[in-house]
N, C-alpha and C positions, 0 to 999 in steps of 0.2 A: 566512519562514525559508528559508535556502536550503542547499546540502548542505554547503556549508563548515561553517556554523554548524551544521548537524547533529553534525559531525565532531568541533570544538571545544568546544562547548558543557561545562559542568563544572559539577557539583553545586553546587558552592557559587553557581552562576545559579539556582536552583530556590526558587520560592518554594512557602508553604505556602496548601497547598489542603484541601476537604473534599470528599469523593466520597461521593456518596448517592444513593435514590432521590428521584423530584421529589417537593417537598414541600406547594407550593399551587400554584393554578390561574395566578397571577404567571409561574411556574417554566415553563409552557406558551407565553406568551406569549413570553418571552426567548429560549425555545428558537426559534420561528418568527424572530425577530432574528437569532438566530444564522447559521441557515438562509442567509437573504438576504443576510448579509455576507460567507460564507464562499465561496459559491459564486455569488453574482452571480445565482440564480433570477428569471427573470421572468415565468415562467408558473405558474401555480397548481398545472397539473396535477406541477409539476415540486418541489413543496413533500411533506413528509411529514404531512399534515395534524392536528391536534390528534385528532381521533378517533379517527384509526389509532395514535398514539403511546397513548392513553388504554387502546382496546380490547386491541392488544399486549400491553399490560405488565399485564394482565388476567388473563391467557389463555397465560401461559410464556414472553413475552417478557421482555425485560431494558431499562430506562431506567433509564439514571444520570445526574448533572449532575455539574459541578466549579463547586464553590464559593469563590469568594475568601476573604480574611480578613476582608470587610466584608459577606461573605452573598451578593454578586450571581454570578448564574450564568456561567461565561464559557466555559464548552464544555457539551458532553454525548455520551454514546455512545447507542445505539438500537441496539438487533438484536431478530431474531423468530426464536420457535420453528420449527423444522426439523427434515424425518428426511433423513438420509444414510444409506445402505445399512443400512434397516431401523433404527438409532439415532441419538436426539433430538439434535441439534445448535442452537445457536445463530446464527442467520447474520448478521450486524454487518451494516447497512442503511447506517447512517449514523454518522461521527465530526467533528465539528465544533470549534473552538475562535474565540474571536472573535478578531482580527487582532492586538490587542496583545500576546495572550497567546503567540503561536506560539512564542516561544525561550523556552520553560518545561515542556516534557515534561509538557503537560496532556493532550495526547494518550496519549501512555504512561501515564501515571498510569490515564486512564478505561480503557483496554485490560484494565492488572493489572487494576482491578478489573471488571471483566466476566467477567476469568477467574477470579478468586476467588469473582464471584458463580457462573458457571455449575458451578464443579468444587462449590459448595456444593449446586447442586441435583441435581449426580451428572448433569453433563453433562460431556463430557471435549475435544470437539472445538469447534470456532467456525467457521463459513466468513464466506466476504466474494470481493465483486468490488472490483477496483481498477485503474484506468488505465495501461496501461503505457507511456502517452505523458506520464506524471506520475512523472519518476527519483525525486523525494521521497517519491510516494505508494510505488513500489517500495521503495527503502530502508527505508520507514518499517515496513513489512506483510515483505519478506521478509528485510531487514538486520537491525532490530532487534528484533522481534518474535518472528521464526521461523517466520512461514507458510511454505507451501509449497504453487507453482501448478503446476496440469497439465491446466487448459482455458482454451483462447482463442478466444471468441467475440467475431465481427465483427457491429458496430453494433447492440449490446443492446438498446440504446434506443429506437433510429432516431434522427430526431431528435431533437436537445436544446439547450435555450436559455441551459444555463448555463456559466460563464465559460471551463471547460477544453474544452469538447468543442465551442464554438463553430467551426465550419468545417470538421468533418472527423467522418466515423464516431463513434458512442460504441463503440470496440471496448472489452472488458474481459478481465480474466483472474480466473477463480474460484480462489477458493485456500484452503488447510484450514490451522486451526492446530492440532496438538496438543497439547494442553494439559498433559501427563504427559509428556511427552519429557522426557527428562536435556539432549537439546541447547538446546529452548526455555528451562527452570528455567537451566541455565548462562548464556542469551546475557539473559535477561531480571536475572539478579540481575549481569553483569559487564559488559552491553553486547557489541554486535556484536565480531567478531575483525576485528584492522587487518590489512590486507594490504599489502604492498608487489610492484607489477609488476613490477618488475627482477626481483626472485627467483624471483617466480610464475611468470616466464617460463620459467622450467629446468624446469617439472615441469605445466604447465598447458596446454592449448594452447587457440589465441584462434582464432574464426570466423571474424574481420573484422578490419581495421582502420579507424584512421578518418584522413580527409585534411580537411584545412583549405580550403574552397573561397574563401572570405574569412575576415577577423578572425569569430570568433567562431560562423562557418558551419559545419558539419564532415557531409562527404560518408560515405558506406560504401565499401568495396572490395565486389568483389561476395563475399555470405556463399556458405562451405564447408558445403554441405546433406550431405556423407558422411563428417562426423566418427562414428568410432565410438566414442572415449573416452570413459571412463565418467564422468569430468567436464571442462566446458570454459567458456568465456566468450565473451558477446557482447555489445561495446562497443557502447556507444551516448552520444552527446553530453550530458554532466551539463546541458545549458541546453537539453534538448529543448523546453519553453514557451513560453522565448524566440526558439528558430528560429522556430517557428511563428507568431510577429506578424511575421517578419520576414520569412520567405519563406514563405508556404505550400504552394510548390512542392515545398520541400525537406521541408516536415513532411509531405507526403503520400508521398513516398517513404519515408521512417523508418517511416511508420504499415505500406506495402506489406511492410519490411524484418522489423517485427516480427510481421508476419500471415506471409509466411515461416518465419520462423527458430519460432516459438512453433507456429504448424499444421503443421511437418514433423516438427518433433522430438515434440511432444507425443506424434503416431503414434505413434515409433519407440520408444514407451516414456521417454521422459526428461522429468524436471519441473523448473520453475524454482526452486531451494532457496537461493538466496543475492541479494543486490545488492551489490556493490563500490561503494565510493567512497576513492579516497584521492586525495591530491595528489603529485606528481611534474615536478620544476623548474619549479616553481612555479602548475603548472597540475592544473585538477582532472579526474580521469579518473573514467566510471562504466561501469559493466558487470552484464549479467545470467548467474549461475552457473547452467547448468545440470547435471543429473546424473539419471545411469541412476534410473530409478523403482523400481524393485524395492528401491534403496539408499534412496531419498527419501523415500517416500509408504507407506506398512505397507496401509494401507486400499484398495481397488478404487475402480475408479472408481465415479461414482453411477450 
Protein backbone atom coordinates (compact mmCIF):
# COMPACT_ATOMS: atom_id res chain seq x y z
CA UNK A 1 0.00 0.00 0.00
CA UNK A 2 1.25 3.21 -0.57
CA UNK A 3 0.26 6.75 0.91
CA UNK A 4 -2.06 7.58 -1.84
CA UNK A 5 -4.11 4.61 -1.37
CA UNK A 6 -3.70 5.28 2.27
CA UNK A 7 -5.42 8.66 1.45
CA UNK A 8 -8.29 7.27 -0.79
CA UNK A 9 -9.01 4.23 0.51
CA UNK A 10 -13.07 4.11 1.47
CA UNK A 11 -15.15 1.96 3.69
CA UNK A 12 -16.93 0.56 1.34
CA UNK A 13 -13.03 -1.29 0.40
CA UNK A 14 -13.17 -2.91 3.81
CA UNK A 15 -13.76 -6.35 4.04
CA UNK A 16 -15.01 -8.38 7.03
CA UNK A 17 -12.61 -9.82 9.45
CA UNK A 18 -12.60 -11.53 12.95
CA UNK A 19 -10.05 -10.15 15.62
CA UNK A 20 -9.13 -12.52 18.45
CA UNK A 21 -6.79 -14.10 20.46
CA UNK A 22 -4.70 -17.05 18.75
CA UNK A 23 -6.67 -19.98 18.78
CA UNK A 24 -4.47 -23.33 18.04
CA UNK A 25 -1.07 -24.11 17.74
CA UNK A 26 -1.87 -23.77 13.47
CA UNK A 27 -2.36 -19.83 14.37
CA UNK A 28 1.57 -19.90 15.49
CA UNK A 29 2.79 -21.33 12.76
CA UNK A 30 0.97 -18.72 10.27
CA UNK A 31 1.92 -16.06 12.33
CA UNK A 32 6.02 -17.10 11.69
CA UNK A 33 4.72 -16.91 7.62
CA UNK A 34 3.57 -13.81 8.32
CA UNK A 35 6.78 -12.60 9.79
CA UNK A 36 8.98 -13.71 6.77
CA UNK A 37 6.69 -12.12 4.30
CA UNK A 38 6.17 -8.93 5.69
CA UNK A 39 9.54 -8.00 6.46
CA UNK A 40 11.78 -10.11 4.22
CA UNK A 41 13.64 -11.64 7.81
CA UNK A 42 16.40 -13.83 7.21
CA UNK A 43 17.97 -14.49 10.23
CA UNK A 44 16.42 -16.22 13.15
CA UNK A 45 17.61 -14.16 15.66
CA UNK A 46 15.46 -11.40 13.75
CA UNK A 47 12.20 -13.55 14.07
CA UNK A 48 9.85 -13.24 17.29
CA UNK A 49 9.98 -16.58 18.14
CA UNK A 50 6.94 -18.99 19.05
CA UNK A 51 7.95 -19.24 22.71
CA UNK A 52 8.21 -15.63 23.34
CA UNK A 53 4.77 -14.97 21.48
CA UNK A 54 3.42 -18.03 23.79
CA UNK A 55 5.21 -16.97 27.14
CA UNK A 56 4.17 -13.19 26.45
CA UNK A 57 0.69 -13.55 26.18
CA UNK A 58 0.96 -15.71 29.40
CA UNK A 59 2.34 -13.33 31.55
CA UNK A 60 0.28 -9.58 30.50
CA UNK A 61 1.11 -9.55 27.19
CA UNK A 62 -1.43 -9.03 24.37
CA UNK A 63 -1.59 -11.46 20.89
CA UNK A 64 -4.39 -10.98 18.61
CA UNK A 65 -4.78 -12.37 14.86
CA UNK A 66 -7.22 -11.11 12.03
CA UNK A 67 -9.11 -13.62 10.83
CA UNK A 68 -10.67 -13.81 7.28
CA UNK A 69 -14.08 -15.09 6.35
CA UNK A 70 -12.67 -18.50 5.67
CA UNK A 71 -10.64 -18.70 9.18
CA UNK A 72 -6.95 -18.27 7.78
CA UNK A 73 -4.87 -15.81 9.80
CA UNK A 74 -3.76 -12.87 7.61
CA UNK A 75 -2.27 -10.42 10.02
CA UNK A 76 -1.58 -10.16 13.90
CA UNK A 77 -0.67 -7.66 16.39
CA UNK A 78 1.90 -8.67 19.53
CA UNK A 79 2.90 -6.34 22.21
CA UNK A 80 4.37 -7.00 25.75
CA UNK A 81 3.73 -5.87 29.14
CA UNK A 82 5.62 -2.63 30.13
CA UNK A 83 5.96 -0.02 32.98
CA UNK A 84 6.41 3.67 31.77
CA UNK A 85 6.87 6.05 34.56
CA UNK A 86 6.05 3.64 37.35
CA UNK A 87 2.41 2.50 35.17
CA UNK A 88 1.87 -0.78 33.09
CA UNK A 89 1.81 -0.05 29.56
CA UNK A 90 1.68 -2.15 26.54
CA UNK A 91 4.46 -1.71 24.16
CA UNK A 92 3.29 -3.04 20.41
CA UNK A 93 6.60 -5.27 19.26
CA UNK A 94 5.19 -6.25 16.28
CA UNK A 95 2.12 -5.38 13.55
CA UNK A 96 2.09 -7.51 10.60
CA UNK A 97 -0.49 -8.09 7.68
CA UNK A 98 0.22 -10.65 4.75
CA UNK A 99 0.84 -8.63 1.31
CA UNK A 100 -2.61 -9.12 -0.04
CA UNK A 101 -4.28 -7.82 2.60
CA UNK A 102 -2.55 -4.26 3.01
CA UNK A 103 -5.46 -2.06 1.33
CA UNK A 104 -8.01 -3.23 4.02
CA UNK A 105 -7.18 -1.53 7.34
CA UNK A 106 -6.30 -4.96 8.97
CA UNK A 107 -3.79 -3.09 10.42
CA UNK A 108 -6.24 -0.55 12.06
CA UNK A 109 -8.64 -2.95 12.91
CA UNK A 110 -5.87 -5.13 15.11
CA UNK A 111 -4.51 -1.64 16.67
CA UNK A 112 -8.56 -0.73 17.93
CA UNK A 113 -8.47 -3.95 19.17
CA UNK A 114 -5.30 -3.87 21.33
CA UNK A 115 -6.74 -0.87 22.51
CA UNK A 116 -10.01 -2.25 23.53
CA UNK A 117 -8.02 -5.14 24.79
CA UNK A 118 -5.65 -3.02 26.99
CA UNK A 119 -8.26 -0.30 28.27
CA UNK A 120 -10.19 -3.75 29.28
CA UNK A 121 -7.33 -4.67 31.57
CA UNK A 122 -7.16 -0.96 32.99
CA UNK A 123 -4.11 -0.16 30.78
CA UNK A 124 -4.56 3.31 29.19
CA UNK A 125 -1.25 3.90 27.33
CA UNK A 126 0.59 1.67 24.44
CA UNK A 127 4.10 2.41 23.21
CA UNK A 128 6.02 1.17 20.08
CA UNK A 129 9.07 1.90 18.03
CA UNK A 130 8.78 2.81 14.30
CA UNK A 131 10.98 3.87 11.41
CA UNK A 132 10.97 7.12 10.50
CA UNK A 133 12.70 6.33 7.30
CA UNK A 134 9.09 4.38 6.58
CA UNK A 135 6.39 7.82 5.68
CA UNK A 136 3.63 4.81 5.85
CA UNK A 137 4.97 3.37 8.94
CA UNK A 138 4.79 7.42 10.18
CA UNK A 139 1.41 8.12 8.86
CA UNK A 140 0.06 5.02 9.91
CA UNK A 141 1.28 5.26 14.09
CA UNK A 142 1.15 9.14 14.12
CA UNK A 143 -1.57 10.21 11.20
CA UNK A 144 -3.97 7.81 11.93
CA UNK A 145 -3.67 6.38 15.10
CA UNK A 146 -2.65 9.33 17.26
CA UNK A 147 0.75 8.40 18.67
CA UNK A 148 2.88 10.58 19.69
CA UNK A 149 6.96 10.58 19.44
CA UNK A 150 9.48 12.31 21.52
CA UNK A 151 12.71 9.88 21.44
CA UNK A 152 14.89 9.24 18.56
CA UNK A 153 17.29 6.59 18.95
CA UNK A 154 20.21 5.85 16.34
CA UNK A 155 20.77 2.21 15.24
CA UNK A 156 18.56 0.31 17.95
CA UNK A 157 19.33 -2.67 16.55
CA UNK A 158 22.66 -2.46 14.95
CA UNK A 159 22.49 -4.32 12.49
CA UNK A 160 19.52 -5.95 10.73
CA UNK A 161 18.80 -8.17 7.83
CA UNK A 162 15.50 -7.26 7.24
CA UNK A 163 13.99 -5.58 4.04
CA UNK A 164 13.68 -1.89 5.40
CA UNK A 165 16.62 -1.34 7.41
CA UNK A 166 18.93 -3.18 4.83
CA UNK A 167 21.88 -0.65 4.30
CA UNK A 168 21.57 1.80 6.61
CA UNK A 169 21.27 2.37 10.56
CA UNK A 170 18.05 0.63 12.29
CA UNK A 171 17.32 4.33 13.71
CA UNK A 172 13.81 4.36 15.45
CA UNK A 173 11.52 6.66 17.10
CA UNK A 174 9.51 5.61 20.48
CA UNK A 175 6.18 6.86 20.65
CA UNK A 176 3.17 6.71 23.25
CA UNK A 177 -0.42 6.40 22.36
CA UNK A 178 -2.92 7.62 24.66
CA UNK A 179 -5.66 5.79 24.78
CA UNK A 180 -8.34 8.08 26.57
CA UNK A 181 -7.36 11.14 24.60
CA UNK A 182 -10.66 13.09 23.08
CA UNK A 183 -8.10 13.69 20.03
CA UNK A 184 -7.20 9.80 19.58
CA UNK A 185 -11.23 8.62 20.19
CA UNK A 186 -11.89 11.72 17.51
CA UNK A 187 -9.18 10.77 14.82
CA UNK A 188 -9.70 6.99 15.47
CA UNK A 189 -13.73 6.97 14.98
CA UNK A 190 -13.46 9.97 11.91
CA UNK A 191 -9.85 9.27 10.51
CA UNK A 192 -6.82 11.64 10.26
CA UNK A 193 -7.66 15.72 9.58
CA UNK A 194 -7.05 16.59 5.64
CA UNK A 195 -4.77 19.35 5.42
CA UNK A 196 -4.21 21.51 2.53
CA UNK A 197 -0.53 23.33 2.13
CA UNK A 198 -1.49 26.38 0.28
CA UNK A 199 -3.57 27.34 3.49
CA UNK A 200 -1.36 25.77 5.97
CA UNK A 201 1.10 27.98 4.71
CA UNK A 202 -0.44 31.36 6.16
CA UNK A 203 -0.43 29.98 9.69
CA UNK A 204 2.26 27.04 9.88
CA UNK A 205 5.76 27.46 9.26
CA UNK A 206 8.02 24.66 7.32
CA UNK A 207 11.78 23.88 8.41
CA UNK A 208 12.75 22.82 5.01
CA UNK A 209 12.04 22.62 1.71
CA UNK A 210 12.40 20.15 -0.67
CA UNK A 211 14.09 20.33 -4.29
CA UNK A 212 13.86 17.82 -7.03
CA UNK A 213 17.58 16.62 -7.65
CA UNK A 214 16.20 14.23 -10.51
CA UNK A 215 12.48 12.84 -11.47
CA UNK A 216 11.49 11.52 -8.37
CA UNK A 217 14.81 12.42 -6.18
CA UNK A 218 14.05 15.19 -3.80
CA UNK A 219 17.08 16.88 -1.88
CA UNK A 220 16.60 19.06 1.71
CA UNK A 221 17.34 22.71 1.80
CA UNK A 222 19.40 23.04 4.74
CA UNK A 223 16.88 22.53 8.07
CA UNK A 224 16.01 25.73 10.29
CA UNK A 225 17.47 24.22 13.81
CA UNK A 226 15.83 27.85 15.75
CA UNK A 227 12.47 27.57 14.94
CA UNK A 228 10.65 28.49 18.23
CA UNK A 229 6.97 27.96 17.13
CA UNK A 230 5.13 26.06 19.01
CA UNK A 231 4.02 24.13 16.07
CA UNK A 232 5.78 23.52 12.61
CA UNK A 233 6.61 21.09 9.80
CA UNK A 234 9.22 19.04 8.39
CA UNK A 235 8.97 17.70 4.81
CA UNK A 236 10.34 14.84 3.88
CA UNK A 237 9.85 12.88 0.27
CA UNK A 238 6.54 10.62 0.42
CA UNK A 239 8.77 7.86 -1.65
CA UNK A 240 11.67 7.91 1.13
CA UNK A 241 11.98 3.62 0.38
CA UNK A 242 12.11 4.27 -2.92
CA UNK A 243 15.18 6.79 -2.86
CA UNK A 244 16.77 4.55 -1.07
CA UNK A 245 17.12 1.53 -3.74
CA UNK A 246 18.01 4.24 -5.82
CA UNK A 247 20.55 6.28 -4.35
CA UNK A 248 21.60 5.42 -1.17
CA UNK A 249 23.68 8.33 -1.13
CA UNK A 250 20.83 10.40 -0.79
CA UNK A 251 18.93 8.06 1.67
CA UNK A 252 21.86 8.47 3.98
CA UNK A 253 21.59 12.02 4.05
CA UNK A 254 17.61 12.09 4.73
CA UNK A 255 18.45 9.43 7.58
CA UNK A 256 21.49 12.37 8.78
CA UNK A 257 18.34 15.03 8.22
CA UNK A 258 16.10 13.14 10.42
CA UNK A 259 18.83 12.42 13.29
CA UNK A 260 19.02 16.39 13.15
CA UNK A 261 15.77 17.69 12.99
CA UNK A 262 14.30 14.73 15.73
CA UNK A 263 17.79 14.80 18.26
CA UNK A 264 17.61 18.79 18.26
CA UNK A 265 14.15 19.36 18.77
CA UNK A 266 13.21 16.47 20.90
CA UNK A 267 15.89 18.42 23.48
CA UNK A 268 14.11 21.59 22.97
CA UNK A 269 11.13 20.05 24.50
CA UNK A 270 9.05 19.42 21.17
CA UNK A 271 7.48 15.91 20.06
CA UNK A 272 6.50 14.54 16.83
CA UNK A 273 2.24 14.58 17.08
CA UNK A 274 1.19 14.65 13.45
CA UNK A 275 2.14 13.13 9.81
CA UNK A 276 0.87 15.00 6.78
CA UNK A 277 0.02 13.56 3.57
CA UNK A 278 -2.03 15.27 0.94
CA UNK A 279 -1.70 15.77 -2.66
CA UNK A 280 -0.96 19.06 -4.44
CA UNK A 281 -1.06 19.61 -8.50
CA UNK A 282 -1.08 16.53 -8.79
CA UNK A 283 1.78 15.49 -6.71
CA UNK A 284 2.05 13.88 -3.22
CA UNK A 285 3.62 15.79 -0.41
CA UNK A 286 4.50 14.44 3.29
CA UNK A 287 5.69 15.88 6.25
CA UNK A 288 6.35 15.45 10.07
CA UNK A 289 4.27 17.93 12.58
CA UNK A 290 6.04 18.93 15.21
CA UNK A 291 4.79 20.69 18.49
CA UNK A 292 5.91 22.12 21.87
CA UNK A 293 5.60 19.09 24.35
CA UNK A 294 4.19 20.55 27.25
CA UNK A 295 1.05 20.88 24.48
CA UNK A 296 1.68 17.15 23.02
CA UNK A 297 2.67 14.63 25.51
CA UNK A 298 0.68 15.10 29.31
CA UNK A 299 3.18 12.32 30.73
CA UNK A 300 7.21 12.89 31.46
CA UNK A 301 9.44 11.33 29.85
CA UNK A 302 10.61 7.63 31.00
Amino acid sequence: MNLTTARRKKRKDEIKIAVSPFRNPADYKACMDIQQETVGLSKDMDFIPVSLLDTASRTGGILLGAYSGLGDMIGFTFSILGVRNGKPVQHCCMLATKAAYKNFDIGFKLQSALRKESLKRKITRVTCTFDPMQPLHSYFFLGKLGFKADVYEENLYGEASNQFDRGLPSDRMTAIWDLEDNEVVKRLEAGPPRHDFRKELKRITFVNQLTESAPGLFVSTPIKMDCKAETFLFEVPYNLPEIKYRDMGVAIEWQRNLRQIFGGYFKKGYAATDFWTVEQDGHLRAGYQLEKRVRAIKVPDM
